[in-house]
C-alpha positions in Angstrom: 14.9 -11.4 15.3 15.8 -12.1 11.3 16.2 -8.4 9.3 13.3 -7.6 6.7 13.7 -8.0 3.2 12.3 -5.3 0.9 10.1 -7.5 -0.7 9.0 -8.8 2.7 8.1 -5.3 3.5 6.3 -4.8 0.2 4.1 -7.6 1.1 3.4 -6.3 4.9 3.4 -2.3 3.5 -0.9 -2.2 3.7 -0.9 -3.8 7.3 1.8 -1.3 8.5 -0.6 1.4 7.4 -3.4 -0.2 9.1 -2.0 -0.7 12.4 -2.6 -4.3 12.1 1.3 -5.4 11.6 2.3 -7.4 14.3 4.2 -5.3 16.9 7.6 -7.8 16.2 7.3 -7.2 12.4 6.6 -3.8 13.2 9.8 -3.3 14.9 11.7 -5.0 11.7 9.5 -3.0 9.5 10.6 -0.2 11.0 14.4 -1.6 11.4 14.6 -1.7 7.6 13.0 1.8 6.9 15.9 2.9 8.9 18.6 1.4 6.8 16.8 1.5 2.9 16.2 4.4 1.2 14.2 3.1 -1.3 11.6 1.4 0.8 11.2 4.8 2.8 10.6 6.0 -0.5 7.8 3.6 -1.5 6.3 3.9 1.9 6.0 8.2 1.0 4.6 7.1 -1.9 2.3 4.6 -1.0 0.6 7.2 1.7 0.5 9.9 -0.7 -1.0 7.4 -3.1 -3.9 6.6 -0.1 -4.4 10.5 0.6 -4.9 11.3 -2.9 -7.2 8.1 -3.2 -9.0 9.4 -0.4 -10.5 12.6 -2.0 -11.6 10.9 -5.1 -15.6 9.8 -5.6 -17.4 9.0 -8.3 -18.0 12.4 -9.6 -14.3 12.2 -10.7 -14.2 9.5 -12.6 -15.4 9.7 -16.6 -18.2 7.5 -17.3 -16.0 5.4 -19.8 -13.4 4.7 -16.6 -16.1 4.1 -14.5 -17.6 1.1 -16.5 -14.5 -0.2 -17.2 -13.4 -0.3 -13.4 -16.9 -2.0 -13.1 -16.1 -4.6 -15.7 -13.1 -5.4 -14.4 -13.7 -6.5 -10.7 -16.5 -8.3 -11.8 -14.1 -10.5 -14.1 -11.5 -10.2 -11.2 -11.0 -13.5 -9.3 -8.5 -14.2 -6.0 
């Protein structure tokens, strides 16, 4: 089993959090957390980032932001 890069655990972060990781790459994910700092750091953040996220609606958002969150996924393409 090859050791996880940070950037291949940047890339994998959102299924990791969804449970959807492969168990293999969850093991290396987990691996690496062990051993880098800043990667345990950016997980921390990335699940206080999706509980904060979690308690927003509408209601907090100005209208101005609103629109333009609007305007841009509509313009957004994969």
């Amino acid at each position: 089993m090859s050791e996880m890069a940070c950037a291949e655990l940047v890339e994998t972060i959102t299924a990791y959090l969804e449970g959807t990781l492969p168990e293999a790459d969850r093991h290396r994910f987990d691996a690496h957390l062990a051993e880098c700092t800043l990667c345990t750091q950016y997980l921390a953040q990335m699940r206080a980032t999706i509980t904060r996220l979690g308690t927003l609606d509408d209601t907090n958002l100005t209208t101005q932001a609103r629109e333009g969150l609007l305007a841009a996924f509509r313009e957004w393409h994969a």
